[in-house]
DRENNUMI-525718 format. One record per residue: residue number from 1; x, y, z of N, C-alpha, C, CB in turn. Coordinates in pm, 1 decimal. Glycine has a CB too. Layout:
residues N
NODE  roke       nxx       nyy       nzz      caxx      cayy      cazz       cxx       cyy       czz      cbxx      cbyy      cbzz
NODE   NUM         X         Y         Z         X         Y         Z         X         Y         Z         X         Y         Z
...
***
This chain:
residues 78
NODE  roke       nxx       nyy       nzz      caxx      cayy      cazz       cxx       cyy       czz      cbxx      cbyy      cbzz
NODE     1   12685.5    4621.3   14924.3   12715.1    4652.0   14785.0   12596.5    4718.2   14715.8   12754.7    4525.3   14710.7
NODE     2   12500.6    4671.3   14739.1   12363.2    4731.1   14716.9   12358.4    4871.3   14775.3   12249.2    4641.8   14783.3
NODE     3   12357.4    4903.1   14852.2   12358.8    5055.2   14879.2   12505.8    5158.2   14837.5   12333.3    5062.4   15046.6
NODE     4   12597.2    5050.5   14806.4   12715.1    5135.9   14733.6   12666.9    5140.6   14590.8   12877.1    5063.2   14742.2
NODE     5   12621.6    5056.2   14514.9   12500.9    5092.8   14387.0   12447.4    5203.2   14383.1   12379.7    5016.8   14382.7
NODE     6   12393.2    5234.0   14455.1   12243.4    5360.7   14472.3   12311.9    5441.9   14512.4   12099.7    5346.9   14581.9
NODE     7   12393.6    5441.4   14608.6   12483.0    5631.5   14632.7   12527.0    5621.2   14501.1   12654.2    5670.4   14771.6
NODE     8   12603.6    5568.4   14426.7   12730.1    5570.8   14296.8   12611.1    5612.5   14211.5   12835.8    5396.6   14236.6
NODE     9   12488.1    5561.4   14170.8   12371.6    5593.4   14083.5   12323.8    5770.0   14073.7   12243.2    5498.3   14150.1
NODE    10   12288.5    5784.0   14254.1   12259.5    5915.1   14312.1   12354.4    6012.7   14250.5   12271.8    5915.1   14467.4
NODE    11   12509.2    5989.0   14270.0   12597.0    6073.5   14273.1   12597.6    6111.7   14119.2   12723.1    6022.0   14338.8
NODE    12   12608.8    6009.8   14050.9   12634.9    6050.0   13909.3   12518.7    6134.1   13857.7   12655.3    5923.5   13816.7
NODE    13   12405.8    6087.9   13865.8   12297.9    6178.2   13817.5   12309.3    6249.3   13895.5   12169.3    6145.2   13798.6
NODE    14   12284.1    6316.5   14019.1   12287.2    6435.8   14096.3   12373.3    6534.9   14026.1   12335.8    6409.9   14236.1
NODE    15   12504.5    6511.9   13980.7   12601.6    6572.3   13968.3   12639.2    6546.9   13799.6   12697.5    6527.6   14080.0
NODE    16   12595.0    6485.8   13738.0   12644.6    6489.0   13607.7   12758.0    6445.1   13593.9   12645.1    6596.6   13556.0
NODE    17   12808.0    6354.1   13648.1   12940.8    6366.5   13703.1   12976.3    6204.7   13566.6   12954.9    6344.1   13936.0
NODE    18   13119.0    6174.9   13567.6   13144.6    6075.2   13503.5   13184.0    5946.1   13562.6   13220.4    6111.9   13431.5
NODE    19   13225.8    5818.6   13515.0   13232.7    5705.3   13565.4   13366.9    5749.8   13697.7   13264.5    5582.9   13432.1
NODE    20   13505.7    5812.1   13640.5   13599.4    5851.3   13687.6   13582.3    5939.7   13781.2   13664.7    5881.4   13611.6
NODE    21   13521.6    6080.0   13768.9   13497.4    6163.6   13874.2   13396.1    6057.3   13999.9   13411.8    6312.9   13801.7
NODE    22   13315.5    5951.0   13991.1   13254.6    5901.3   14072.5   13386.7    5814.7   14180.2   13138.6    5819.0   13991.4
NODE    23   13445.7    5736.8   14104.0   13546.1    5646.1   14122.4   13638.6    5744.4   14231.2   13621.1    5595.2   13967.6
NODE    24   13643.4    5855.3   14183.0   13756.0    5897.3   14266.3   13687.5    5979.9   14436.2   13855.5    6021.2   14150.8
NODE    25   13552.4    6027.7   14371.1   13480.7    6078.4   14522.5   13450.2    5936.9   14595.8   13310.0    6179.9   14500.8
NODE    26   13456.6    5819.0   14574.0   13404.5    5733.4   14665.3   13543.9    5651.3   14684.4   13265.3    5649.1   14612.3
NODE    27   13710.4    5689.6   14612.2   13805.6    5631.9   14687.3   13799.3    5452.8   14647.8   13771.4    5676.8   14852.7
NODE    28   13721.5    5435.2   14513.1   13715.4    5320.5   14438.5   13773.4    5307.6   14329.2   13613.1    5291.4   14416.0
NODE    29   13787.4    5163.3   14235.2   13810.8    5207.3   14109.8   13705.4    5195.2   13974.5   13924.7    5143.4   14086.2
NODE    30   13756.0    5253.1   13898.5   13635.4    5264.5   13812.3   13589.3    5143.4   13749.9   13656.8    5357.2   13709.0
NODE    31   13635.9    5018.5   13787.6   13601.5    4883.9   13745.2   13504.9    4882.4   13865.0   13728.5    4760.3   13731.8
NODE    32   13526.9    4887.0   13946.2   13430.9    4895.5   14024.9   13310.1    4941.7   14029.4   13462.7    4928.3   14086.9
NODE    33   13321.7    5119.4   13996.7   13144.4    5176.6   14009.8   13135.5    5091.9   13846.4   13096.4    5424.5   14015.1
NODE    34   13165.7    5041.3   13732.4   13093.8    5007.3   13614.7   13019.1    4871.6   13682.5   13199.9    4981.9   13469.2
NODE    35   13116.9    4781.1   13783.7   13033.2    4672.9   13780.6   12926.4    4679.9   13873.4   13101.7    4560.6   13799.5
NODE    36   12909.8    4799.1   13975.7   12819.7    4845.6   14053.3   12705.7    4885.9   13939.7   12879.0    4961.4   14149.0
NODE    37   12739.8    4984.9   13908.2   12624.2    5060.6   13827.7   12575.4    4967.5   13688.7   12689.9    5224.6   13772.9
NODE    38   12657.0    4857.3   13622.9   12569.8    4781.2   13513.8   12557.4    4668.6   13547.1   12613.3    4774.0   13382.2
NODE    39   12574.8    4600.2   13656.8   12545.4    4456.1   13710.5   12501.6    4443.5   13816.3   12637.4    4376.5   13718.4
NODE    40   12511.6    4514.3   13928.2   12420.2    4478.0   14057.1   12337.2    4608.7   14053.8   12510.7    4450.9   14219.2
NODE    41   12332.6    4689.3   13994.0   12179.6    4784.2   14020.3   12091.4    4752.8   13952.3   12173.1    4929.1   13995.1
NODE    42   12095.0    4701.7   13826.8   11958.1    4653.7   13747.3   11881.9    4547.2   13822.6   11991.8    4588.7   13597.9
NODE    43   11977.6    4483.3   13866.7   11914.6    4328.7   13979.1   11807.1    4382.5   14068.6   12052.9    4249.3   14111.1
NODE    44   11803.9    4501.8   14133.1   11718.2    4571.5   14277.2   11678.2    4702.1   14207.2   11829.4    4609.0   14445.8
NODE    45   11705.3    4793.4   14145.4   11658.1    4896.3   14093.8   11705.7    4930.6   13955.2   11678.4    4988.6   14177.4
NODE    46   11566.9    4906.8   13926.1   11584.5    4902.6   13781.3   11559.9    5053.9   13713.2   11478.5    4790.5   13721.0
NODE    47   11532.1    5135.3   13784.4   11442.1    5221.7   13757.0   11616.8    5367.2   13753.2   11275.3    5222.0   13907.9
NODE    48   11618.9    5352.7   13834.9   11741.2    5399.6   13899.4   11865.9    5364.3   13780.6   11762.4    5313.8   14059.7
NODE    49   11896.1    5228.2   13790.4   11966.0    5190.3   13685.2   11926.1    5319.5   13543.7   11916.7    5016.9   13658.2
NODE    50   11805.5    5285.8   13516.7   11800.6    5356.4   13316.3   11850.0    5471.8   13365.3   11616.2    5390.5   13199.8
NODE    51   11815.0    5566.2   13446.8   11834.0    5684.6   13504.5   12017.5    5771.0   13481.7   11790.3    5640.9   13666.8
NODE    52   12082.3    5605.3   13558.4   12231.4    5664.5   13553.3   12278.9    5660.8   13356.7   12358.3    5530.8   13676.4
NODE    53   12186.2    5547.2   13314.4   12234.8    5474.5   13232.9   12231.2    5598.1   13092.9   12146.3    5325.2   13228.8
NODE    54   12151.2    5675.9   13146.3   12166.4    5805.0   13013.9   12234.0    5907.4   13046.5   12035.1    5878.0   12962.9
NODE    55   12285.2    5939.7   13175.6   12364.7    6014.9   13191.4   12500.5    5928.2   13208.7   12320.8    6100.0   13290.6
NODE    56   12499.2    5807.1   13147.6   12695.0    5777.4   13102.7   12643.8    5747.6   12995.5   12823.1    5641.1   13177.9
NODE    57   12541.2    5772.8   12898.7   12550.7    5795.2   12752.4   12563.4    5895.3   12681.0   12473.1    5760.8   12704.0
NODE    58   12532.4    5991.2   12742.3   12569.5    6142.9   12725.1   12671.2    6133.1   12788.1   12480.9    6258.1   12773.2
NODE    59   12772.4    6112.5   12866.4   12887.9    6094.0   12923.0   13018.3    6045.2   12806.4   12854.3    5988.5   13036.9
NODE    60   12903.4    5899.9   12747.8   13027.0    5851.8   12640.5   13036.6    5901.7   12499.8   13021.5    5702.2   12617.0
NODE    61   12883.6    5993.2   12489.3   12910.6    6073.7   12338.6   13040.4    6172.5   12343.3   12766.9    6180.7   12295.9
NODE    62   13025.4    6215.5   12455.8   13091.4    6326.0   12467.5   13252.5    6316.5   12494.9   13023.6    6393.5   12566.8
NODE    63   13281.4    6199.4   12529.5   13401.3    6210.7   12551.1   13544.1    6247.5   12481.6   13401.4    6130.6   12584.5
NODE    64   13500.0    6201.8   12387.8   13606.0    6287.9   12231.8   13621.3    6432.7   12269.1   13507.5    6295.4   12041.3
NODE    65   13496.2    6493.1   12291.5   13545.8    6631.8   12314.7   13631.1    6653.0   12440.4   13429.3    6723.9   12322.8
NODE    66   13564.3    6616.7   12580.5   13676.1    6627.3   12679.2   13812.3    6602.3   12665.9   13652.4    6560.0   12767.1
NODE    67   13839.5    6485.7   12608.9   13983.5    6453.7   12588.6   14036.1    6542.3   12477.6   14005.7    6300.7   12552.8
NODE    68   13973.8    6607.4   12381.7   14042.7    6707.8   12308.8   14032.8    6851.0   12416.7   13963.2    6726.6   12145.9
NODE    69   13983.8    6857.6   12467.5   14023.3    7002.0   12566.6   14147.1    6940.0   12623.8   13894.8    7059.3   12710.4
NODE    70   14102.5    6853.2   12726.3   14242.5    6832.9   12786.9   14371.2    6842.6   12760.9   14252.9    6749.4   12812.4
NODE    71   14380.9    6748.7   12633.2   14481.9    6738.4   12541.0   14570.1    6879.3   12475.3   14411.7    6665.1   12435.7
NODE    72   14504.7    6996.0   12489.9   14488.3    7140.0   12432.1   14532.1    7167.8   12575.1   14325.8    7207.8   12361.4
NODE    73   14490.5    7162.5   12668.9   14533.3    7247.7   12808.2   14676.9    7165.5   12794.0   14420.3    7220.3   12986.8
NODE    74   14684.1    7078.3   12809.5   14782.0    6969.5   12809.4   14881.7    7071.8   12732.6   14735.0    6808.6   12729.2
NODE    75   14881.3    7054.1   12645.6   15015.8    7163.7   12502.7   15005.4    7258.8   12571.2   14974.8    7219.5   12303.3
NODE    76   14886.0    7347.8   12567.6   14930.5    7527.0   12608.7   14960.7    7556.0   12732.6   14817.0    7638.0   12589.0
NODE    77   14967.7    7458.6   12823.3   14987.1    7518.1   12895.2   14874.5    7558.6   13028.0   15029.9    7592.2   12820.7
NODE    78   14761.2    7509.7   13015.6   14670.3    7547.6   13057.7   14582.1    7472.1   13168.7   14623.3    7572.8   12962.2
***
């Protein structure tokens, strides 16, 4: 579980990627990488942890906007 922590950590920062886009490249669910990434990575890497931990804060500012694109492709068509 510990090394499924640190790839899920890797991946998201590597890639900018979100809780969901992680969830779905590793074939998990997203209850899952949250309790990976905010409960067993701070325990062994803490460092790693702050790391992911601002790229799903910039992740959760932002999400209003994603879901209004979507929502817009969603109607037009797009």
């Amino acid at each position: 579980m510990e090394e499924r922590a640190e790839r899920l950590a890797l991946y998201i920062i590597e890639n900018r990627t979100t809780v969901r886009a992680a969830a779905q490249k590793f074939g998990i669910s997203k209850s899952t990488v949250h309790k990976d990434i905010s409960e067993r990575l701070p325990l062994f890497n803490r460092a790693l942890y702050l790391e992911v931990k601002e790229v799903l804060e910039v992740n959760k500012a932002q999400r209003h906007i994603r879901g209004g694109i979507a929502t817009r492709k969603k109607y037009r068509g797009g």
